[in-house]
C-alpha positions, 0 to 999 in steps of 0.5 A: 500500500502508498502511504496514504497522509492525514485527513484534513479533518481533524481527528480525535486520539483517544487510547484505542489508538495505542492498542495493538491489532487483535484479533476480532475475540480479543475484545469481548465489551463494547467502548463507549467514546466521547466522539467518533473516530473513523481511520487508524493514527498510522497507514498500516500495510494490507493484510494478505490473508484473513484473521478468520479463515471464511470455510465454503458456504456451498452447503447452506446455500444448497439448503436455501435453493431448495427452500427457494425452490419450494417458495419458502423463503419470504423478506424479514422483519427488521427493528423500527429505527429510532425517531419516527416516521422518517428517522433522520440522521446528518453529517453534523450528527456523524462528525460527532457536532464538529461545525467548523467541518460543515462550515468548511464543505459549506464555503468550498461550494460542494461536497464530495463523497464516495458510494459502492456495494458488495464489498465484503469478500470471502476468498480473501482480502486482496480485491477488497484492498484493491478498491479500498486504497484507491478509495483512500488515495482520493484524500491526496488532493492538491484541493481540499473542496476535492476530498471525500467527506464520507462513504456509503457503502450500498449493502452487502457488506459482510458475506455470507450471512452477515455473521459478527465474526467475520466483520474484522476482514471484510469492514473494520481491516480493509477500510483501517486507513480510510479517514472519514466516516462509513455509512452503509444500506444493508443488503441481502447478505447482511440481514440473510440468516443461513439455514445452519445457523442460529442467528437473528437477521441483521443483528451484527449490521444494528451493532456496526452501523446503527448503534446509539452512541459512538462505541468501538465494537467487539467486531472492531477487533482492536481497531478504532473506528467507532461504530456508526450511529444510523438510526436504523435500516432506513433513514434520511441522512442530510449534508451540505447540498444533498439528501440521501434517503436510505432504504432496505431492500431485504434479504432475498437474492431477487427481487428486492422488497420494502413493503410486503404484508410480512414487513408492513409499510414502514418504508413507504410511509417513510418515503411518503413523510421524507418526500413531502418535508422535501417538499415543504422545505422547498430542499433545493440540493441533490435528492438520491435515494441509495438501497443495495437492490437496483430497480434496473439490471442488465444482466447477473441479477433481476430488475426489482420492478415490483419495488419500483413501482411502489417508489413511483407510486409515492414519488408521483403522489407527492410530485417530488423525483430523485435526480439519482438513485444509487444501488449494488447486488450485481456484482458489476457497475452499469448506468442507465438514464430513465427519461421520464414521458410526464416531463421529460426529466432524466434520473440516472440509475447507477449500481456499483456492486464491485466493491470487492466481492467477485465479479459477474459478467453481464452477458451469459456465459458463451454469449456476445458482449452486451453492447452499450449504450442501448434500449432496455425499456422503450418509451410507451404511453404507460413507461419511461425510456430507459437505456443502459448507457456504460458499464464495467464487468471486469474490474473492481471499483466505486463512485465518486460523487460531487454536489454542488449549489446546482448540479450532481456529478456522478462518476465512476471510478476503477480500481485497477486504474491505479492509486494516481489516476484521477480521471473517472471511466465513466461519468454523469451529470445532473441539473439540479433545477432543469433535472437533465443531463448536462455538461459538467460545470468544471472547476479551476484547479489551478491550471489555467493560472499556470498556463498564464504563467507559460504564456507570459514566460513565452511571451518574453 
């Protein structure tokens, strides 16, 4: 690994910091803190093997194609988060009230952080510190404003069951150096229970990632990143120039579900309750909404259209659309733009479900290469046009996302690009106001007073 500098953020020491890496047993209670600490106080090299060697899952998932087979497998219940209808969270709240860091992003005129899926690997650690040390060489900008503030992780983020024992090597080790908080939507895999176990759904993902306070868990291993503090599976989170609305998809493989007679309705009152504040606040930033099934798939998994329809239904109730929408579970990055027949307006669909775990090819083993970009839903008097516009099923990577006073830039960034590679593989842009796609608004990062510099000089 590069060695990797210091986050501008200034980060708290505390006594979790002189302890020595253990493993995941050695720490048995979690440690309360009085604030939230995110990277380890010096870049480590990465592991080449995993502390808890991960055995074949082979037999259970055995057990659960015959259950599936046999139509017995339905969503879970999960726990009501804290705060209400629409529980809400904000990166002041993350930072652990840290103003002056809000006040930073605010004045810089945007705010830039990091998205992916499917992260947790159970071969090893190696493709997982591919994507995690690019990750962190975006912290090593010549301009602050470029320096991510945060990442949400879009679901499946320990495999195969989401069981506590195995979150040292697939969250807390491979993003050790990684100076800024972690979010996460929880995937299938993270709220699934294996057949031969017996566990509760979602447990060790509530300890990690919705926890009260700021602790250092168990799972932490001796780390000392603090867990995160979501209010639960599905939340709205607030930062400077955006708003993210979270939500679960549950635990089956496909299709991905929010609201069934099983689980009840919470998710679309939730949905109902943070589309109509966005409204009555007249919120004017980038609106997303992130879940780690995709609405839209080419290839690998199912479009969740079910759960779709059901957004749709609320989006249109309350006259308020995203200008994206953020998924994973293919093992695989694809972009597709949904232009909308009642306005014209376009939503990019992204799914970033190359975040470590193995990769999945598009097309069908033995067929042609899928081509892009093409027409996968045409535009009827009762559907949207939606085309599959890139894609990338042979590398590991993640998105890079900047938000500004009027536009939302989403790029995609590949791992095997190399840690000194700033230029994504592909990208999009969102007006804020218009809801179109448009050309980015570039920044002024020095170059063109350099070049001035050279003409005067030539000019002599």
């Amino acid at each position: 690994m590069a060695a990797k500098r210091e986050s501008t953020k200034t980060r708290v020491k505390d006594s979790s910091e002189k302890v020595k890496r253990k493993a995941p047993d050695a720490v048995t209670e979690p440690r309360a803190l009085a604030h939230p600490v995110f990277a380890q106080p010096q870049p480590t090299a990465d592991p080449t093997v995993f502390r808890v060697p991960h055995p074949s899952d082979d037999a259970a998932y055995k057990e659960i194609d015959k259950l599936n087979a046999e139509h017995k497998l339905f969503p879970l219940p999960f726990p009501p988060p804290r705060g209400g209808t629409e529980p809400q969270l904000s990166l002041l709240d993350v930072f652990g009230g840290n103003a002056d860091a809000i006040s930073r992003i605010t004045a810089a005129g945007q705010l830039v952080f990091h998205a992916l899926g499917d992260c947790g690997s159970t071969k090893g650690p190696t493709t997982q510190n591919e994507v995690a040390d690019k990750l962190t060489a975006d912290f090593t900008e010549a301009d602050a404003a470029e320096i991510p503030q945060f990442a949400l992780l879009l679901g499946d983020v320990v495999y195969s069951f989401g069981e506590g024992k195995y979150y040292y090597d697939q969250f807390y080790e491979p993003y050790r150096d990684y100076p800024a908080p972690i979010l996460a939507c929880a995937g299938n895999h993270d709220g699934m229970i294996s057949p031969e176990a017996h566990a509760t759904s979602l447990a060790a993902f509530l300890r990690n990632f919705c926890a009260a306070t700021f602790v250092v868990t168990p799972e932490a291993g001796g780390l000392s990143r603090t867990a995160q503090i979501q209010p639960g599976v599905f939340f709205t989170f607030d930062a400077p120039f955006v708003r993210v609305l979270v939500i679960y998809s549950n635990t089956l493989e496909d299709p991905g579900v929010i609201s069934d007679p099983r689980i009840g309705r919470s998710q679309l009152d939730y949905l109902d309750a943070a589309l109509k504040r966005v409204k009555a606040e007249k919120f004017a930033g980038a609106l997303l909404i992130a879940d780690h099934h995709p609405p839209y798939c080419a290839g690998g998994h199912g479009s969740s259209t079910a759960m779709l329809a059901q957004i749709d239904e609320i989006c249109e109730a309350n006259g308020v659309w995203p200008h994206a929408f953020l998924s994973g579970h293919a093992h695989n990055y694809q972009r597709f733009t949904r232009t909308r027949g009642a306005d014209g307006s376009q939503i990019p669909y992204l799914v970033c479900g190359n975040g470590g775990h193995g990769l999945i090819k598009l097309a069908a083993h033995g067929a042609p290469a899928i081509r892009a970009p093409q027409i996968v839903q045409a535009a009827s008097a009762n559907s949207d046009q939606v085309v599959l516009e890139n894609y990338d099923d042979t590398n590991y990577g993640y998105l890079r996302i900047v938000a500004t006073t009027s536009q939302l830039r989403i790029e995609y960034h590949s791992a095997s690009d190399g840690l000194a590679t700033k230029a994504p593989n592909d990208y999009v842009t969102v007006d804020l106001d218009g809801r179109k796609i448009v050309h980015f608004e570039a920044a002024d990062l020095g170059q063109p007073a350099a070049a001035k510099q050279i003409r005067a000089l030539l000019a002599r």
